[in-house]
C-alpha positions, -999 to 999 in steps of 0.1 A, spaced: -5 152 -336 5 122 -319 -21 125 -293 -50 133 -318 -34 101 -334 -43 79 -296 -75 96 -296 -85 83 -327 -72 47 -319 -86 46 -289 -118 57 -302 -116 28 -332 -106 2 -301 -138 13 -283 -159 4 -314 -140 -30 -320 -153 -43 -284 -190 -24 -285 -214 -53 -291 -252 -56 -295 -278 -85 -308 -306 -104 -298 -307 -126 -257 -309 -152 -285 -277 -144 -296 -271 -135 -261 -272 -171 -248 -245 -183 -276 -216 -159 -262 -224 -171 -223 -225 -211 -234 -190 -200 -251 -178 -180 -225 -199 -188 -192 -179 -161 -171 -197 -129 -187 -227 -140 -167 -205 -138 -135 -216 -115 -103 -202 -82 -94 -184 -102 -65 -169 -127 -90 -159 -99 -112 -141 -82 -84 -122 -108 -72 -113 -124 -106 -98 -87 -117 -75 -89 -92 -65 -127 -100 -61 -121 -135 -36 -92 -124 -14 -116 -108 -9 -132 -75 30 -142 -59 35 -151 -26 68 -137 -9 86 -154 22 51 -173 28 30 -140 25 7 -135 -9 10 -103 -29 -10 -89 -54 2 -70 -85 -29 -53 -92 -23 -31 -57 13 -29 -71 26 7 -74 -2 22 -55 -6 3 -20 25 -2 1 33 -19 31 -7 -33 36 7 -69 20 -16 -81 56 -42 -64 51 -44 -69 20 -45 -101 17 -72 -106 47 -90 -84 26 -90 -105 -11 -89 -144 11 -119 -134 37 -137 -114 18 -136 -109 -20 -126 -146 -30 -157 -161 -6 -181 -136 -23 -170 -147 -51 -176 -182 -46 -214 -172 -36 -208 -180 5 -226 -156 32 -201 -126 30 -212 -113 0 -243 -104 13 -226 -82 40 -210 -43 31 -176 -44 34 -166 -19 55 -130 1 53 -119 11 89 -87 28 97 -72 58 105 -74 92 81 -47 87 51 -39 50 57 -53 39 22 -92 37 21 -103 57 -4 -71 46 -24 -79 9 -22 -116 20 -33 -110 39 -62 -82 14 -72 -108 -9 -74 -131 13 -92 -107 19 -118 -100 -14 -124 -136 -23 -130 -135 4 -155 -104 -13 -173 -114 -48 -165 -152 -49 -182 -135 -39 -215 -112 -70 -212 -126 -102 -229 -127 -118 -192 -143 -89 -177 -171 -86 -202 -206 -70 -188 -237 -76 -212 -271 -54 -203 -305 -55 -220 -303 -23 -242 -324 5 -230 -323 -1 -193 -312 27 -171 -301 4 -147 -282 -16 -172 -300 -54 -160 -286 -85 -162 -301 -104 -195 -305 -136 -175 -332 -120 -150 -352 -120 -185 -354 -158 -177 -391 -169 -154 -389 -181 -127 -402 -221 -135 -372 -227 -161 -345 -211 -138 -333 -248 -125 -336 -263 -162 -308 -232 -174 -290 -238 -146 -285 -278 -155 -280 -270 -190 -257 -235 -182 -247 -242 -149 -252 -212 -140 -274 -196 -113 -302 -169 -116 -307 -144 -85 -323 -116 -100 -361 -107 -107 -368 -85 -138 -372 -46 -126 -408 -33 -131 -397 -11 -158 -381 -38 -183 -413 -60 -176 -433 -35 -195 -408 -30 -219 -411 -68 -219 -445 -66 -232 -453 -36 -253 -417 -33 -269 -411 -73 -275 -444 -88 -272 -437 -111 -242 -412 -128 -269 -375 -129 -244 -354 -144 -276 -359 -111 -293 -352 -90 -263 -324 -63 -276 -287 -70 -254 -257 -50 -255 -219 -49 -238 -216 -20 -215 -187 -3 -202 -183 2 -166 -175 41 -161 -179 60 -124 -183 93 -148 -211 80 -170 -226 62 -139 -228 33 -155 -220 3 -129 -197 23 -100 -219 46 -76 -207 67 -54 -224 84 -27 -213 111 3 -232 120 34 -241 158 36 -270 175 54 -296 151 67 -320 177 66 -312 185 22 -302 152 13 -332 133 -5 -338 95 1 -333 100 -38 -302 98 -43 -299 65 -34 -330 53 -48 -346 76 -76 -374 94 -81 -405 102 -101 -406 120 -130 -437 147 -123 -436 159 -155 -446 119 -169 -472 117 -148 -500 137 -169 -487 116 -200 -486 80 -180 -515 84 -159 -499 74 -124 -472 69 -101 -467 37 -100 -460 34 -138 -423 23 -142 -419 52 -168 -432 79 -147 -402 72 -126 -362 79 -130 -344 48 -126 -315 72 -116 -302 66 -83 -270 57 -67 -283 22 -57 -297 19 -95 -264 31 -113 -239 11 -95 -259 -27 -100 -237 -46 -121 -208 -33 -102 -194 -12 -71 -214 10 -47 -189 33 -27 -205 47 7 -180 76 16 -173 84 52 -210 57 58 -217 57 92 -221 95 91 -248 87 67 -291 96 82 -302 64 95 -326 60 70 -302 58 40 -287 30 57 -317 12 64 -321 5 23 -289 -15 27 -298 -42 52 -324 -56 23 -302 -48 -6 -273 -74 11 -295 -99 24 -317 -104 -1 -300 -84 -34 -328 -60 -39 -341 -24 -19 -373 -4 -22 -380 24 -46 -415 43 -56 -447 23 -55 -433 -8 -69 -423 -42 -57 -385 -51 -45 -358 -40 -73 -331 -60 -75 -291 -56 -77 -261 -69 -80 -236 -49 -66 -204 -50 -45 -216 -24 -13 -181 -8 0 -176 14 31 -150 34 43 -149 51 78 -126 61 108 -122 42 141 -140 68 160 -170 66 138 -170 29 139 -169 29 179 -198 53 179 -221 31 153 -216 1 172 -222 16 210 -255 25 193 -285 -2 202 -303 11 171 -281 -2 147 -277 -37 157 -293 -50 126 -265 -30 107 -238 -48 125 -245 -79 112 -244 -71 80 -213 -59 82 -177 -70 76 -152 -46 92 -117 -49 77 -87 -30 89 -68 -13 70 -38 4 89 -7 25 86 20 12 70 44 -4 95 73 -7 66 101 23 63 110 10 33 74 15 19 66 45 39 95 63 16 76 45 -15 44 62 -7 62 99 -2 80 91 -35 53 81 -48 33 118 -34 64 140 -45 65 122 -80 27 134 -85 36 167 -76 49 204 -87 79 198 -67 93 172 -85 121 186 -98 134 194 -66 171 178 -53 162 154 -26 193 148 -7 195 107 -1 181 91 32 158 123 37 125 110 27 142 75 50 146 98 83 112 111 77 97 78 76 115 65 104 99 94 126 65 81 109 68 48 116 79 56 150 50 68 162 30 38 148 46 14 165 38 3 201 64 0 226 77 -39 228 67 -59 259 98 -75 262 131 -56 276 153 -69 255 143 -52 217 136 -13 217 119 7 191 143 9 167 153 -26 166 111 -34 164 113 -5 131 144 -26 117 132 -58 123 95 -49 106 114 -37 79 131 -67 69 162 -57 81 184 -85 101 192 -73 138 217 -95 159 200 -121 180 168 -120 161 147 -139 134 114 -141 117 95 -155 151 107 -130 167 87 -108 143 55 -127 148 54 -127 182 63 -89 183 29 -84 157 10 -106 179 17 -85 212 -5 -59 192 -32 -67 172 -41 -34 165 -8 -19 158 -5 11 128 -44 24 138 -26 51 149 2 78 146 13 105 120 -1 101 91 15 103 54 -1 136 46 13 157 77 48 144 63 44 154 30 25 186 40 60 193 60 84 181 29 63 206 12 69 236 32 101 228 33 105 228 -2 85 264 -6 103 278 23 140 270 17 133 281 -18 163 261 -34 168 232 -52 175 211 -27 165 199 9 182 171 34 171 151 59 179 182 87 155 205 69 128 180 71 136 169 105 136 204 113 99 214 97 84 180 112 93 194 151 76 233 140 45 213 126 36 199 157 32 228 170 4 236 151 -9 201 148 -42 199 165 -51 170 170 -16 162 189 -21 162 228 6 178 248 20 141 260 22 130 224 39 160 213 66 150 243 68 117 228 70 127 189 99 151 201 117 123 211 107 101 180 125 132 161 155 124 182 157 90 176 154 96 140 184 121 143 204 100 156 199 78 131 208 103 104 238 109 124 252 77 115 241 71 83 258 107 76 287 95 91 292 61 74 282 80 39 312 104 40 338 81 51 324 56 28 332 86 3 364 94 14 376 53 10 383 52 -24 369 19 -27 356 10 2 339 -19 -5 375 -37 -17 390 -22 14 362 -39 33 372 -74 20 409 -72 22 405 -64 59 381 -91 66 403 -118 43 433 -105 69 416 -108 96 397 -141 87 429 -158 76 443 -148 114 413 -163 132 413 -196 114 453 -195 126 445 -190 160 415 -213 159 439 -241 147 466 -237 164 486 -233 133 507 -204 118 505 -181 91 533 -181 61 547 -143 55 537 -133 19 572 -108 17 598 -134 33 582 -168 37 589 -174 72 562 -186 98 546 -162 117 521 -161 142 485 -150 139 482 -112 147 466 -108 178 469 -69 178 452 -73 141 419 -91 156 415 -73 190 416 -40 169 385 -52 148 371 -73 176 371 -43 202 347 -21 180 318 -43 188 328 -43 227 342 -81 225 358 -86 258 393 -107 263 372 -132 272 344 -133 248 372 -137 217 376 -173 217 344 -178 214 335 -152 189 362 -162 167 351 -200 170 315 -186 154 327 -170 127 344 -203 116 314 -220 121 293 -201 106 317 -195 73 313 -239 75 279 -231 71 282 -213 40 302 -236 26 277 -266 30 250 -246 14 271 -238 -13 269 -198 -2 297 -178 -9 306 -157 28 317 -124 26 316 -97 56 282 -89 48 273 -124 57 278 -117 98 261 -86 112 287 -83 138 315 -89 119 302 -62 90 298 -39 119 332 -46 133 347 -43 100 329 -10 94 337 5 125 376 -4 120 376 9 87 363 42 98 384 44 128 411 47 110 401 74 85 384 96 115 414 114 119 417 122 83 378 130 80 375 150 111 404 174 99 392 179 61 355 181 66 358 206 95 386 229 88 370 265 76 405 273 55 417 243 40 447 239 22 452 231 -17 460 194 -3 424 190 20 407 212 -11 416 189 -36 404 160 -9 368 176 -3 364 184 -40 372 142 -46 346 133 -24 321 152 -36 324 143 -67 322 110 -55 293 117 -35 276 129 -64 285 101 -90 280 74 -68 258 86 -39 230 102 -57 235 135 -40 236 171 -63 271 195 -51 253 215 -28 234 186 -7 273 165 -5 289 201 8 258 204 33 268 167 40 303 171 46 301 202 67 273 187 88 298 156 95 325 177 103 304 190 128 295 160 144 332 149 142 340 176 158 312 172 192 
């Protein structure tokens, strides 16, 4: 009932917004409201300003890709600041196709059909209002209704400008339907709608030698012509194709460049000048946003061809590549899972985190410079903070590779692998290890993996192991701290209240019996040793640490140990040092005693109420530690 009940107020929403009258009455709503008379370019662009722009450490980011793009902020916004927002404005680019190029499953046809949704949405807003002279199958601008001679007189009294030339069809509706008379001319509001072909086109390559020129174009009606007399009458002929459908709005070209050479050739008029050729009658024009998708190796292959030179500059090519985030790489397989059957199946934490390390491993180039490997270059494009580096260090890192993330494994092959592993294992739960595990046997049958790659994604999966390993490691014995993060602080207060001792030259009051003490040396060089500070190197370190707890202070910052990388480290590793012991003998011992039982079944539980693990993912966790421990 409650659905019927949407239906129905949906359908009574639909009727609300519908809107027909006379161009008369036409012209009152665009002197009110100038932007209904805006171009398909405009249209585009202002749906995605309406939706909300941000900018983020200096970067912009746009909620309308929100939830269904991640990690493309870059491209992205090249993509709305070089293309769409010029083209709106009326410069050059909007007479050029905007072509998609990247590798398979970085986002294309996503970005395409988001866009092609949000037309569909947007022209039923008040701001994204389309009006159409009634009748027309290609749904034509009202204003084109305007001659020629009195275009410059609307313009000063409108302001706005008139491309568009009246299609052969509506000129002799024009003058047997209206009488020549414009004013009376019946308009309507249209919704844009890729099902009822009404403003979005879409069209696919397929067999040069089957696919008709009309299906871009349209065709004549042979069963009219006996009634009409000839060809060249505008009602002998089916205003029907692609081209005709998608004025007013978007024209996607799937997979274009493997399009016949003569379905492209319609495009270099229909950018330049805004019309192309169909039948036996003059030059039809259109307003519509041309969009492209295609792979690199396509691209290289259209360009190295002479032929096509008039093409290319009527192109712009925008990148769009892999993701270079692990943080939004797990987004997107969350994002995959979530849409799924599978949904419903445990997924052990840092599992779909391991999986897109290995992903963005093999994205990433290796770093000129000897002093930052891979996995600092993943942290480091991640937003994460690694010792010794900062945000230039990022940019010049980007800037050694321009074309960075137009290659590597690609979302689907992980989530294709996550998959099996799911079906396979065939309980409600996998971890990181079963995933890791199902990655390495899909390469094997991953053909389009050389044997040298293979060699290098085997040791990608290694690095991401080892990763697990410690993030494994530091989960349990986080777990078996009972709080770990107040242990955390009273051993960096301890150890913070000794260094500013020793750093003064003063001493430290017993809390028990009041008497003077010195600062505890053993104390520091226990925390300071985990991070391989030499005898040397403490004076110095310790000296930082003040410094850098002054610098706090000034900014009015409160300093904790998460405030120091090396110091968290240190802290970390000290903490864990000296629960190994305790962890190494509970996790691995195959008969434990009522004592370690009651231990492992604590941890668990914690693990499951604070960890986001289910029971039997924690106990995989704990024996896979104990392991580990145990090496």
């Amino acid at each position: 009932m409650d659905i019927l009940k949407r239906i129905e107020e949906h359908r009574e929403e639909e009727e609300k917004v519908k809107w027909e009258g006379t161009f008369s009455e036409y012209l009152d709503i665009v002197k009110e409201n100038p932007w209904v008379a805006q171009s398909a370019h405009s249209r585009v662009y202002n749906m995605i300003k309406d939706a909300g722009i941000e900018e983020v450490d200096g970067q912009r980011q746009y909620s309308f890709f929100s939830g269904e793009m991640f990690g493309l902020e870059e491209a992205l916004e090249r993509l709305v600041e070089e293309y769409f927002h010029p083209a709106a404005r009326r410069l050059d680019v909007r007479k050029r196709i905007l072509l998609l190029m990247g590798p398979v499953s970085g986002g294309k046809s996503t970005l395409v059909t988001l866009l092609k949704r949000g037309m569909e949405r947007y022209s039923r807003t008040d701001r994204g209002a389309i009006y159409a002279i009634k009748g027309c199958p290609m749904h034509e601008n009202p204003l084109n209704l305007i001659p020629s001679h009195l275009r410059d007189e609307f313009y000063d009294e409108y302001g706005i400008r008139i491309e568009g030339n009246l299609s052969p069809l509506n000129v002799m509706r024009l003058e047997q339907e209206y009488g020549g008379r414009i004013e009376d001319v019946r308009v309507e509001r249209i919704f844009l709608s890729e099902d009822k072909r009404v403003g979005i086109g879409t069209f696919s390559p397929s067999d040069p030698k089957s696919q008709d020129i009309a299906d871009l174009t349209g065709s004549i009606d042979f069963s009219t012509i006996a009634e009409y007399g000839s060809e060249s009458d505008p009602r002998a002929y089916r205003f029907d194709g692609e081209l005709n459908k998608a004025n007013r709005g978007i024209m996607e070209f799937q997979e274009m460049l493997k399009c016949d050479e003569k379905f492209l050739w319609h495009l270099l008029s229909l950018t330049q000048e805004g019309n192309f050729k169909a039948g036996r009658f003059a030059l039809i024009s259109a307003d519509e946003m041309i969009i492209a998708h295609t792979n690199e190796t396509e691209y290289r292959s259209f360009i190295a061809n002479k032929k096509n030179e008039a093409l290319h500059s009527r192109i712009i090519v925008m990148p769009v590549p892999y993701n270079l985030k692990v943080s939004e790489e797990e987004r997107i397989y969350e994002k995959m899972i979530r849409e799924s059957d599978v949904s419903d199946v445990h997924i052990a934490p840092h599992t779909l985190k391991v999986a897109a390390m290995f992903s963005i491993l093999t994205r990433l180039q290796e770093p000129k410079k000897g002093d930052i490997d891979l996995v600092k270059k993943l942290r480091l494009y991640d937003g994460q903070s690694v010792e010794g580096f900062n945000q230039a260090d990022v940019d010049e890192l980007k800037k050694e590779y321009p074309e960075e993330g137009m290659s590597g494994i690609d979302p689907r092959y992980v989530i294709n692998r996550i998959s099996s592993t799911i079906i396979r294992k065939e309980i409600p739960s996998i971890n990181a290890l079963d995933v890791l595990r199902s990655l390495k046997e899909g390469l094997d049958h991953h053909s389009s993996i050389s044997k040298e790659q293979k060699e290098t994604y085997l040791n990608y999966i290694s690095l991401a192991r080892k990763e697990y390993d410690d993030i494994a490691k530091k989960e349990v014995q986080k777990a078996f701290v009972y709080s770990y993060e107040e242990s955390a602080k009273t051993l960096m207060d301890n150890y913070l209240d000794n260094v500013e001792a020793y750093c003064n030259k003063a001493k430290l009051r017993d809390p028990l019996t009041g008497e003077e003490i010195n600062p505890d040396e053993k104390l520091m060089r226990s925390i300071e040793e985990q991070i391989g500070i030499s005898e040397n190197a403490k004076k110095a370190f310790r000296e930082e640490i003040l410094i850098r707890i002054s610098a706090y202070a000034r900014k009015g910052k409160r300093f904790d140990y998460k405030s120091h990388d090396r110091l968290r480290e240190a802290i970390q590793k000290k903490l864990f040092a000296d629960l190994k012991d305790v962890v190494k003998i509970t996790t691995s011992t195959k008969t434990p005693d009522e004592q370690q039982l009651k231990k492992i079944n604590e941890v668990v539980a914690r693990l499951v109420d604070e960890h986001g693990y289910n029971i039997s993912s924690a106990n995989e966790l704990l024996r896979y530690v104990g392991s580990l421990l145990n090496r």
